[in-house]
PAVOZA-801646 format. One line per 8 residues: number of its first residue (from 1); for each residue x, y, z of N, C-alpha, C, O. Coordinates in Angstrom, 2 decimals. Layout:
N
NUM> X,Y,Z,X,Y,Z,X,Y,Z,X,Y,Z ~ ...
END
This chain:
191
1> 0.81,-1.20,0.00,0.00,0.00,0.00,0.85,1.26,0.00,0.46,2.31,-0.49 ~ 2.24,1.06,0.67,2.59,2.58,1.07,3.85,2.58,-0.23,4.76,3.40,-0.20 ~ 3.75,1.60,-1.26,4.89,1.55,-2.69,3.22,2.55,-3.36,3.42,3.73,-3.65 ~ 2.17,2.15,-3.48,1.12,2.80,-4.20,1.19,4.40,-3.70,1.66,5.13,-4.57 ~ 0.86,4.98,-2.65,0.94,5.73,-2.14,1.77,6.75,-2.61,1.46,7.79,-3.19 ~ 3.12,6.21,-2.21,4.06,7.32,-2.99,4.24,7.16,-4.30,4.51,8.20,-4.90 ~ 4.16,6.14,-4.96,3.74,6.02,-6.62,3.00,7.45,-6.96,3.51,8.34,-7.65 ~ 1.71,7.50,-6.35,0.50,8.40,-6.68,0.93,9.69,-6.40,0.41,10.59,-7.06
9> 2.12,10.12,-5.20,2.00,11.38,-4.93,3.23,11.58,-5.65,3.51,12.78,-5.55 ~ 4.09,10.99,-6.32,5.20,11.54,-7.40,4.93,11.85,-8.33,5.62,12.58,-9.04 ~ 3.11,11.10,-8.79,2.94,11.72,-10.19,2.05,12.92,-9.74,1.57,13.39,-10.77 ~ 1.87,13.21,-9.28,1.20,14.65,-8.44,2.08,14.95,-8.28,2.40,14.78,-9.45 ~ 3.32,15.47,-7.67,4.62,16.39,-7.56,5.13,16.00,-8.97,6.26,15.74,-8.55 ~ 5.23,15.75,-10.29,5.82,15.87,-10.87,4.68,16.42,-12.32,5.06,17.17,-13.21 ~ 3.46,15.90,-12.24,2.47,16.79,-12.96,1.74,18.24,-12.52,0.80,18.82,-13.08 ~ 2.51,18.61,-11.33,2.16,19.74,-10.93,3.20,20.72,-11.11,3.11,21.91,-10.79
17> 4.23,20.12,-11.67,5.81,21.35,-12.26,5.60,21.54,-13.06,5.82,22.74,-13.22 ~ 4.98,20.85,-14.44,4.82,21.56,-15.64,3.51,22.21,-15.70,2.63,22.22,-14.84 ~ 3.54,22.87,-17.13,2.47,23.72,-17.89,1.40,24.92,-17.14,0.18,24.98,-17.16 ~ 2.55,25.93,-16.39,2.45,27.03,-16.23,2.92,28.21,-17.07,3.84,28.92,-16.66 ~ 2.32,28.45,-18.28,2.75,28.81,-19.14,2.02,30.22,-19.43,1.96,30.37,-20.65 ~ 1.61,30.98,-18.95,1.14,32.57,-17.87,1.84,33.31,-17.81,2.61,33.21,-16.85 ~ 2.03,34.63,-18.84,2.99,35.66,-18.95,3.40,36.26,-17.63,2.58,36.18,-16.72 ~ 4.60,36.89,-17.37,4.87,37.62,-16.51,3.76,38.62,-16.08,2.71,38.86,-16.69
25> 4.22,39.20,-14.81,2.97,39.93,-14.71,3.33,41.58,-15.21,2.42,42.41,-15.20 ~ 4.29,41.84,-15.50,5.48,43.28,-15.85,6.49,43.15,-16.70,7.68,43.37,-16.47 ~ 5.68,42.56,-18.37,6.37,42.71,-19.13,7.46,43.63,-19.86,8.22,43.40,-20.80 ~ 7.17,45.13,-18.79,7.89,46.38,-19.62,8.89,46.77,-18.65,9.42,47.88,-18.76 ~ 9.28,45.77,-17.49,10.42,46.26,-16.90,11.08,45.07,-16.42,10.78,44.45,-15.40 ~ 12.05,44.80,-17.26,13.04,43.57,-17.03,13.38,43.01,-15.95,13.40,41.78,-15.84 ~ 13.73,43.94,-14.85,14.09,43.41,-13.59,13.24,42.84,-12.76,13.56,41.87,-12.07 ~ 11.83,43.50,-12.76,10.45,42.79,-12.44,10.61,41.38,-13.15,10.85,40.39,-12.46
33> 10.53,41.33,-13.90,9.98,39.92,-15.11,11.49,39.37,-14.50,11.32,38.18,-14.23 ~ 12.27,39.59,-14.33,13.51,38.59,-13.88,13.84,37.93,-12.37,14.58,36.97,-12.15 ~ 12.94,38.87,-11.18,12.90,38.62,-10.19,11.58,37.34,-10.06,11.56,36.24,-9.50 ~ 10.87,37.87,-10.62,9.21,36.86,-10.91,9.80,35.66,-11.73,9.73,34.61,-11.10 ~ 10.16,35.60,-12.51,11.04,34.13,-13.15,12.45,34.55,-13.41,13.00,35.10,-14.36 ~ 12.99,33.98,-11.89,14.77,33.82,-12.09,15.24,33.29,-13.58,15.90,33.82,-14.47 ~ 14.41,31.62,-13.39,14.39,30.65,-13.62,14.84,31.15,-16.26,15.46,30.68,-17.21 ~ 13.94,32.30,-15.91,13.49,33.17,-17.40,15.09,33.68,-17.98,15.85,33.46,-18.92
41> 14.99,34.58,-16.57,16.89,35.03,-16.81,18.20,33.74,-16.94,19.05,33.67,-17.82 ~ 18.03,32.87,-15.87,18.86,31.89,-16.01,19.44,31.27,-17.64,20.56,31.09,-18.11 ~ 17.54,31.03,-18.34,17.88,30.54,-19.41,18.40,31.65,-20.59,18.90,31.27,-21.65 ~ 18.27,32.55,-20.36,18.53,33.87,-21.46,19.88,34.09,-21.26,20.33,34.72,-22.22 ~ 20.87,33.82,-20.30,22.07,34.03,-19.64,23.16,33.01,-20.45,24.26,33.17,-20.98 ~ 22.13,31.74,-20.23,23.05,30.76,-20.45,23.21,30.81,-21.99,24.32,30.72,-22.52 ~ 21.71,31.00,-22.89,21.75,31.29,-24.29,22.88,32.11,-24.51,23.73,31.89,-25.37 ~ 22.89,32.85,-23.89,24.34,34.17,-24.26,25.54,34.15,-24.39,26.34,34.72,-25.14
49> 25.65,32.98,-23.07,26.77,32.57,-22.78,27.08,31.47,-24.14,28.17,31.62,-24.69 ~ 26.34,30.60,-24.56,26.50,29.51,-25.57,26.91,30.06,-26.92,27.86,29.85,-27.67 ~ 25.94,30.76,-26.97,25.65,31.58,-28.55,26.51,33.49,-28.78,27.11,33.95,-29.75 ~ 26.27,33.94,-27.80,26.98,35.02,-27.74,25.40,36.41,-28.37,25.33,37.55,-28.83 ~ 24.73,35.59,-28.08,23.45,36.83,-28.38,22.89,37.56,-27.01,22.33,36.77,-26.25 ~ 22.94,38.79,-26.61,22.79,39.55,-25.66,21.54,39.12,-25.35,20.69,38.89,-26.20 ~ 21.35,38.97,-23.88,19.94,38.85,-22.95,19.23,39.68,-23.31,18.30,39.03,-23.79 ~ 18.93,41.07,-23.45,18.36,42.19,-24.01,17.90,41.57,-25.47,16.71,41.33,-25.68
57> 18.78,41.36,-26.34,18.27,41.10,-27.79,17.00,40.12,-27.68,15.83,40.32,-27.99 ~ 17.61,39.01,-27.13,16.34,37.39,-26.84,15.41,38.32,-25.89,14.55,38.87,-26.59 ~ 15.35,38.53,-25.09,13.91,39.05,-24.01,13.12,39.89,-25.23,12.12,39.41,-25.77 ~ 13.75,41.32,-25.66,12.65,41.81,-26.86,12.19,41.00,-27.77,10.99,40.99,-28.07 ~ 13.11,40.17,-28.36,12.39,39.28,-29.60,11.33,38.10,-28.44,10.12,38.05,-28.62 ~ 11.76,37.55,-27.73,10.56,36.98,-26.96,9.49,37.27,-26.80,8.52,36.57,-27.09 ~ 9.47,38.46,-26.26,8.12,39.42,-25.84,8.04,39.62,-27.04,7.54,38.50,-26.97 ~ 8.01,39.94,-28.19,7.86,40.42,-29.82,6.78,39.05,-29.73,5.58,39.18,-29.49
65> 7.29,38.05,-29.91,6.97,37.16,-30.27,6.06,36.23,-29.36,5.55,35.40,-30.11 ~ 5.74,36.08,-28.31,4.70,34.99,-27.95,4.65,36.10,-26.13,4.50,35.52,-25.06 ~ 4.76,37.08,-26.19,5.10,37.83,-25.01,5.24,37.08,-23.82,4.57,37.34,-22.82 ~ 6.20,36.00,-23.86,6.58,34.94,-22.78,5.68,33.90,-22.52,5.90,33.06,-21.65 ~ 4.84,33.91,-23.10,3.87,32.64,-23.03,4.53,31.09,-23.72,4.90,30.82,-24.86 ~ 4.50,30.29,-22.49,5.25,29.09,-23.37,4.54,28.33,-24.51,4.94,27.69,-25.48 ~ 3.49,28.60,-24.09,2.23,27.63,-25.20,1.55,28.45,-25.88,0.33,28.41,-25.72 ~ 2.09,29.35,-26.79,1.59,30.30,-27.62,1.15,30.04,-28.93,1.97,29.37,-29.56
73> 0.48,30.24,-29.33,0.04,29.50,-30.84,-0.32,31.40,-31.59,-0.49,32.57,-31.22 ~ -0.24,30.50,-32.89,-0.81,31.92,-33.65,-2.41,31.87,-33.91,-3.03,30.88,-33.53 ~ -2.80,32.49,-34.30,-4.29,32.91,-34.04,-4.97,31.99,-35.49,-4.39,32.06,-36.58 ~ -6.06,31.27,-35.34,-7.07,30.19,-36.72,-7.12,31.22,-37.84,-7.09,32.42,-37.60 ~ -7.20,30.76,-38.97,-7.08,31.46,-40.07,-8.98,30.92,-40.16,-9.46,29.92,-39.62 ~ -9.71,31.96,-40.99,-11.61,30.94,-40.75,-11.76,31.68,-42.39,-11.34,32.70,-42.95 ~ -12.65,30.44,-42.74,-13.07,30.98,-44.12,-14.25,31.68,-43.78,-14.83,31.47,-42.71 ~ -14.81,32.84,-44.99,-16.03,33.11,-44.51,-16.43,33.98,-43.72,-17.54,34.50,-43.78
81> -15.21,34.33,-42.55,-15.22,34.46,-41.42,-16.09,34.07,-40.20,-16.52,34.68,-39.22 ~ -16.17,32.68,-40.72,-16.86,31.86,-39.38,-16.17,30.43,-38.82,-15.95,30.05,-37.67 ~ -15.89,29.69,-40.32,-15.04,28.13,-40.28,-13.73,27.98,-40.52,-13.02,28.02,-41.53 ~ -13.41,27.67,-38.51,-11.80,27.62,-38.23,-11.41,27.04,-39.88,-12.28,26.68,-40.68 ~ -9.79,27.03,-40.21,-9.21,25.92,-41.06,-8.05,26.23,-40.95,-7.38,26.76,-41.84 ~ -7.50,25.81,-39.30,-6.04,25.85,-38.77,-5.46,27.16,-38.71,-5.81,28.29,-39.06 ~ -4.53,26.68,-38.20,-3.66,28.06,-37.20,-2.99,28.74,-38.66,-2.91,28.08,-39.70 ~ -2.57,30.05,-38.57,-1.84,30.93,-39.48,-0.98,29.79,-39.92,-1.27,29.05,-40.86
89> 0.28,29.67,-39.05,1.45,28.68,-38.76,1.77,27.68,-38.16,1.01,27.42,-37.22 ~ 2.72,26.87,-38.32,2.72,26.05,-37.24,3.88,26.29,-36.14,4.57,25.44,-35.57 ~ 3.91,27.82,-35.98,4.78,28.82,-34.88,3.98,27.98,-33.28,2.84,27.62,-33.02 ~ 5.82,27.95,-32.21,4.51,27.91,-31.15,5.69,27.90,-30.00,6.89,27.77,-30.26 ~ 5.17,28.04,-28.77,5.85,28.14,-27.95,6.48,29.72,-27.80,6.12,30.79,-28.30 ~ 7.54,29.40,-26.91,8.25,30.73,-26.39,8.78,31.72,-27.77,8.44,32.81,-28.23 ~ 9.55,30.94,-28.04,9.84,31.57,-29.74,9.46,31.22,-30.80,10.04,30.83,-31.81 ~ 8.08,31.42,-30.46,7.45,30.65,-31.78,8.26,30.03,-32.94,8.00,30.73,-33.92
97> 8.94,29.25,-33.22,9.55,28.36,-33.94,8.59,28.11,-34.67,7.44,28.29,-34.27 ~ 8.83,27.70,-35.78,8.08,26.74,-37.11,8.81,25.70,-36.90,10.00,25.70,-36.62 ~ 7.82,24.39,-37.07,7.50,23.03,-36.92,9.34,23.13,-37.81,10.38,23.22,-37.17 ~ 9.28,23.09,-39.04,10.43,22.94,-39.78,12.16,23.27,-39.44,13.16,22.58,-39.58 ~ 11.94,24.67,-38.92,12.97,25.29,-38.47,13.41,24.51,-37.13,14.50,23.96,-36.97 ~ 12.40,24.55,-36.23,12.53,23.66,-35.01,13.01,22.21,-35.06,13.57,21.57,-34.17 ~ 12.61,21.74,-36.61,13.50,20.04,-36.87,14.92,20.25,-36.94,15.76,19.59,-36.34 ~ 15.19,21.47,-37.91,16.61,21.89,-38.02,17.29,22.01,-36.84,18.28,21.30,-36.73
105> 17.03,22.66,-36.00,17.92,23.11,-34.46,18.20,21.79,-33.89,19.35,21.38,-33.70 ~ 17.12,21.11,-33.61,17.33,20.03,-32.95,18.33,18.96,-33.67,18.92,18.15,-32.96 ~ 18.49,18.96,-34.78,19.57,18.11,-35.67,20.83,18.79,-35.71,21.91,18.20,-35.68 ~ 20.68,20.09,-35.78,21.90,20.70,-36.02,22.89,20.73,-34.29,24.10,20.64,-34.09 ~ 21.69,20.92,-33.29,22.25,21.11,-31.95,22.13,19.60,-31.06,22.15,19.50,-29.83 ~ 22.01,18.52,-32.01,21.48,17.11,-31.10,20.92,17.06,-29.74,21.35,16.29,-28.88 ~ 19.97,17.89,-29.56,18.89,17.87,-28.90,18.03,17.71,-29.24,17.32,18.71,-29.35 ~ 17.40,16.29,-29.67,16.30,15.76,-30.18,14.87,15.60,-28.63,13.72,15.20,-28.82
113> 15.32,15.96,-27.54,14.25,15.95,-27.05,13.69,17.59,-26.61,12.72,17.83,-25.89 ~ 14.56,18.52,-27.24,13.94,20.21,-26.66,12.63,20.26,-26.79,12.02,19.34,-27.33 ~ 12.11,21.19,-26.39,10.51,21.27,-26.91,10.38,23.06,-26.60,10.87,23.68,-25.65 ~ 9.71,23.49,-27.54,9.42,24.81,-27.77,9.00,25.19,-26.94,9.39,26.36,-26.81 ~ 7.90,24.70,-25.64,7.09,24.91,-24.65,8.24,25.28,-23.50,7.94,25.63,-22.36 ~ 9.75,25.12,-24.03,10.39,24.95,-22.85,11.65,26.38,-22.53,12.58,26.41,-23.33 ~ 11.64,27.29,-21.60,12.14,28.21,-21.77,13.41,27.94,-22.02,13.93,28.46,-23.00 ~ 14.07,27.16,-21.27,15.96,26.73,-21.74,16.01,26.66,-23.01,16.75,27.50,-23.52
121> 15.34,25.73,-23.92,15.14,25.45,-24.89,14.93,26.14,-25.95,15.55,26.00,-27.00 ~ 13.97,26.99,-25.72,13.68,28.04,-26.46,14.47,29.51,-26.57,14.21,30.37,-27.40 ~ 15.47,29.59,-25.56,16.47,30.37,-25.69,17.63,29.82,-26.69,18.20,30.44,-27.58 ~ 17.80,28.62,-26.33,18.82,28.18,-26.70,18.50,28.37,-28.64,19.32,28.90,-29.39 ~ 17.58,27.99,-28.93,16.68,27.84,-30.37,16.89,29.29,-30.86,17.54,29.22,-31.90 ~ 16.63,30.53,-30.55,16.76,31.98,-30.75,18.12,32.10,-30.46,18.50,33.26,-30.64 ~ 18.99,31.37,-30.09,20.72,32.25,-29.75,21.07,31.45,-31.27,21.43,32.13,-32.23 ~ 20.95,30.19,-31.37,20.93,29.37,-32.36,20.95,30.08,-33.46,22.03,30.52,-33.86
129> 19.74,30.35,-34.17,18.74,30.94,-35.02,19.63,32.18,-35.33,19.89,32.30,-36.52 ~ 20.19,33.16,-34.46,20.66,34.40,-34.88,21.98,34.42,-34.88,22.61,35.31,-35.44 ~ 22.58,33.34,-34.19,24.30,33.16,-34.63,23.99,32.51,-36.25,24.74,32.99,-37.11 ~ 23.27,31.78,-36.61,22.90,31.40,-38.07,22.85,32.74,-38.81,23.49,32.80,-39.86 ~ 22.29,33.66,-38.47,21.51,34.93,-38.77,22.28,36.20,-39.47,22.10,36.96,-40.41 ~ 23.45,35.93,-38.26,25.23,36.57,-38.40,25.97,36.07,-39.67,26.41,36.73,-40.62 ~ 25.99,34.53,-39.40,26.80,33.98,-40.38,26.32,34.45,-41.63,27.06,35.22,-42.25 ~ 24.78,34.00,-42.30,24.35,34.19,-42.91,24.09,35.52,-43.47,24.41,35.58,-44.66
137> 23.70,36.45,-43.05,23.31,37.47,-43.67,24.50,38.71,-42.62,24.10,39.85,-42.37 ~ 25.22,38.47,-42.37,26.46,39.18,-41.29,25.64,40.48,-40.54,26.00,41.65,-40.56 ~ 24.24,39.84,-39.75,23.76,40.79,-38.16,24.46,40.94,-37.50,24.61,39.84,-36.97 ~ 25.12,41.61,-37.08,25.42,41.70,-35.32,24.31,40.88,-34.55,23.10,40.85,-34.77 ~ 25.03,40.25,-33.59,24.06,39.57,-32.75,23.31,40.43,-31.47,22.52,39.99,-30.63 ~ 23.99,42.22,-31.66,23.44,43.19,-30.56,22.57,43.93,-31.26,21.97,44.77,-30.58 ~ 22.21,43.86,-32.83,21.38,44.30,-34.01,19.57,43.93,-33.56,18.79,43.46,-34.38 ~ 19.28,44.16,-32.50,17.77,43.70,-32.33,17.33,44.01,-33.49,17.41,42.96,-34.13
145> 16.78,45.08,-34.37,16.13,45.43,-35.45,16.23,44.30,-36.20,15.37,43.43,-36.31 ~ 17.38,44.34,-36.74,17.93,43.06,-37.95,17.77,41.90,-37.74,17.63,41.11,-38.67 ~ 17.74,41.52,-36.37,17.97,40.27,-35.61,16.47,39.82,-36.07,16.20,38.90,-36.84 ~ 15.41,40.85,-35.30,14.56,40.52,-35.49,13.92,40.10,-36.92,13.42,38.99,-37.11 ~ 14.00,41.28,-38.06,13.38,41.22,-39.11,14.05,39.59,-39.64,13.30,38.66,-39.94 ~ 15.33,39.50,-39.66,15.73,37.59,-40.24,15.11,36.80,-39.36,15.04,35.64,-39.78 ~ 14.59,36.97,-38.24,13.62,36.06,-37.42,12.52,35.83,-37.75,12.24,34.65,-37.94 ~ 11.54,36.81,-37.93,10.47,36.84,-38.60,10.54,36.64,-40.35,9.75,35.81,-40.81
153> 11.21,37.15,-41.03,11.23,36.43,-42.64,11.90,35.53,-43.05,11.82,35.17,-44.23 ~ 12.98,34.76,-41.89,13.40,33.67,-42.48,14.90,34.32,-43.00,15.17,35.52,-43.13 ~ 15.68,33.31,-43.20,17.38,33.80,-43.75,17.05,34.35,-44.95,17.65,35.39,-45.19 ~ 16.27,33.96,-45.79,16.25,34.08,-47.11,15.95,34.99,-47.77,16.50,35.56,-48.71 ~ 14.02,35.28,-46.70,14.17,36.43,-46.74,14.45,37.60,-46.61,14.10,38.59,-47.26 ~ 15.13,37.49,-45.70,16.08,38.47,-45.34,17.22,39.03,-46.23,17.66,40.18,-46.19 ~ 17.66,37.92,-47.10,18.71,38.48,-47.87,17.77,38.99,-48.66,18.13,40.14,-48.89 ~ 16.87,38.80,-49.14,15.88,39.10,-50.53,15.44,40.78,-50.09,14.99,41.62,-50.86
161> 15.72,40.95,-48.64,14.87,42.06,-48.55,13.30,42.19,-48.44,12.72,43.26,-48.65 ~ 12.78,41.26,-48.16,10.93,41.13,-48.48,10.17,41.97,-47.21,9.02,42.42,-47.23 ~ 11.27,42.06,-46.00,10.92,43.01,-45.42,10.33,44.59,-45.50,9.60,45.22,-44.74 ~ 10.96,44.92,-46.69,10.84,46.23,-47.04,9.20,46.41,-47.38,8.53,47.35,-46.93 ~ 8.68,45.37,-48.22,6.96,45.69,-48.91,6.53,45.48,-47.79,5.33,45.70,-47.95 ~ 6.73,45.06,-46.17,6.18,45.46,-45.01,6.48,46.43,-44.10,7.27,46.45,-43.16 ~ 5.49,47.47,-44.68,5.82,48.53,-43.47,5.27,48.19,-42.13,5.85,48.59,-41.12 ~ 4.44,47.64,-42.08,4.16,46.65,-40.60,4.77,46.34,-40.14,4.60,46.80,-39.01
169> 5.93,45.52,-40.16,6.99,44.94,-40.02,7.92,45.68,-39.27,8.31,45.75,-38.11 ~ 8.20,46.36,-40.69,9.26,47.65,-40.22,9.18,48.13,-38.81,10.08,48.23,-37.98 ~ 7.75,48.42,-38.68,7.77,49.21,-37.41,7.47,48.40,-36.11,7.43,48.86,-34.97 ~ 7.21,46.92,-36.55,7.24,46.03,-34.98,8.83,46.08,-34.78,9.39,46.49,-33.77 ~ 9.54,45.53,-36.07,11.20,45.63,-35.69,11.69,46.86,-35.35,12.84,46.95,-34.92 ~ 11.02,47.77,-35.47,11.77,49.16,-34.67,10.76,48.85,-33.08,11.64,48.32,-32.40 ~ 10.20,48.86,-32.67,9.72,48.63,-31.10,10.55,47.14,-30.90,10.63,47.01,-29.68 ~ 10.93,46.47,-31.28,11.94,45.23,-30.88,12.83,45.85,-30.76,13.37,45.42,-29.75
177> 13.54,46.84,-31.23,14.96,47.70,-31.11,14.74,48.50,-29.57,15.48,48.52,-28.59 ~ 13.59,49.04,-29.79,13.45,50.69,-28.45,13.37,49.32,-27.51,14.16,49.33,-26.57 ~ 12.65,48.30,-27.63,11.95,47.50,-26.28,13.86,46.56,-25.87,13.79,46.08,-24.73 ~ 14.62,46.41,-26.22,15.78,45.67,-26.38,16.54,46.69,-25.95,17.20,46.37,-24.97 ~ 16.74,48.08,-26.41,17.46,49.04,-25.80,16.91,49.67,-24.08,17.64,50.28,-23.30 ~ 15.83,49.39,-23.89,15.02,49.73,-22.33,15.08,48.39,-21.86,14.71,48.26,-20.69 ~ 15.40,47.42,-22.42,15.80,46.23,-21.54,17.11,45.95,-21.00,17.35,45.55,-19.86 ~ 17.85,46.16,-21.79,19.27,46.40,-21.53,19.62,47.73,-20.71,20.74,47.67,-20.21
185> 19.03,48.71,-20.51,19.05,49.81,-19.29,18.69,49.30,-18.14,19.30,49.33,-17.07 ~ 17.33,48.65,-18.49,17.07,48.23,-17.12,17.85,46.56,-16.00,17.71,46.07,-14.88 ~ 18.44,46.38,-16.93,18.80,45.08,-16.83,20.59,45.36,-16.11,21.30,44.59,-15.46 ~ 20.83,46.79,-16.60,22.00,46.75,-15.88,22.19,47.83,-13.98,22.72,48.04,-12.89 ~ 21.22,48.09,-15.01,20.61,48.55,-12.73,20.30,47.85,-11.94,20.32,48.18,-10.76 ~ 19.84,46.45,-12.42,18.94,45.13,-11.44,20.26,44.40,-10.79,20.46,44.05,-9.63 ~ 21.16,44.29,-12.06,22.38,42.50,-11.20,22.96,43.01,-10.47,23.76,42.38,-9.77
END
C-alpha cells in the first residue's frame, strides 16, 4: 500500500511542475519579469553565454513574439469568417519556432528531445537561429532590429529584402529595437 501511495504522490509532484505557461505579470520592466522568473533570466544568460546573443536582444524578440507565453500559438485562419481551417502557422511556444525550423535546431544542436514549450530550450533555439543569422546574412548579434526582421522572414528572406513591402513589419522591428534598448538599461541597474 505505502509503494502505491508514494507512486501516486510523485505523479502529483511531478504533474504539478509543468504547464504554467502565464505571462509575466510586468512585461515592460526587465528586472520585475527577472525577479518573478529567475528561472526566465537563467535561461537567457546561459543562451548568451553559448551563442553570444545579448539577454536584451532574446527578451525583446521573446516578448515580440509569444510575449513569454510558453504555449503560444498563432491565431485560426476561418473561411467566410466563421469556419476555423487551422492556425496561421505552425509557430509555437516561447519563440514561436516553425515546426520545420525547429527540426533543423534540434539536428543541427542534437537535442532531439527540446521542446518549444520549454524556456531553456527556447532560448537556446533563438541564440541558435541568430548566430545562423550573423553567419548568414552578417547581423550583429546586438542588431535587435535586424535580428529581429531575419527572425520573422526567415534567412532568405532576409537576404531578398521582403521586409521592405512590409511597413508593418518595419515598425514592430523598430519597437523590438526601443523595447531591447530599455531592456538592456534596465537590466544593468537590477544585477
Amino acid at each position: 500500500m505505502s509503494r502505491l501511495l508514494i507512486a501516486l504522490l510523485a505523479v502529483l509532484v511531478v504533474g504539478s511542475c509543468g504547464g504554467s505557461y502565464s505571462a509575466p505579470r510586468n512585461l515592460d520592466d526587465a528586472c520585475a519579469l527577472t525577479r518573478e522568473r529567475p528561472h526566465y533570466y537563467r535561461a537567457f544568460r546561459d543562451a548568451e553565454r553559448r551563442w553570444g546573443v545579448p539577454v536584451h536582444v532574446q527578451m525583446a524578440t521573446m516578448h515580440q513574439e509569444s510575449r513569454f507565453i510558453g504555449d503560444a500559438r498563432t491565431p485560426y485562419r476561418y473561411v467566410l469568417g466563421v469556419l476555423p481551417m487551422g492556425r496561421q502557422s505552425s509557430a509555437y511556444g516561447y519563440s514561436q519556432a516553425l515546426d520545420g525550423t525547429w527540426e533543423d535546431y534540434k539536428r543541427a544542436t542534437g537535442k532531439r528531445r527540446a521542446r518549444r514549450d520549454d524556456i531553456r530550450d527556447a532560448t537556446d533555439f533563438m541564440g541558435w537561429y541568430m548566430t545562423r543569422s550573423r553567419e548568414r546574412n552578417g547581423i550583429p548579434l546586438s542588431d535587435a532590429r535586424n535580428q529581429y526582421l531575419a527572425y520573422h522572414e526567415g534567412h532568405g528572406g532576409y537576404a531578398r529584402g521582403s521586409y521592405n513591402a512590409k511597413s508593418w513589419l518595419l515598425r514592430v522591428a523598430d519597437g523590438v529595437d526601443r523595447r531591447s534598448r530599455r531592456y538592456q538599461a534596465q537590466l544593468a541597474t537590477c544585477r
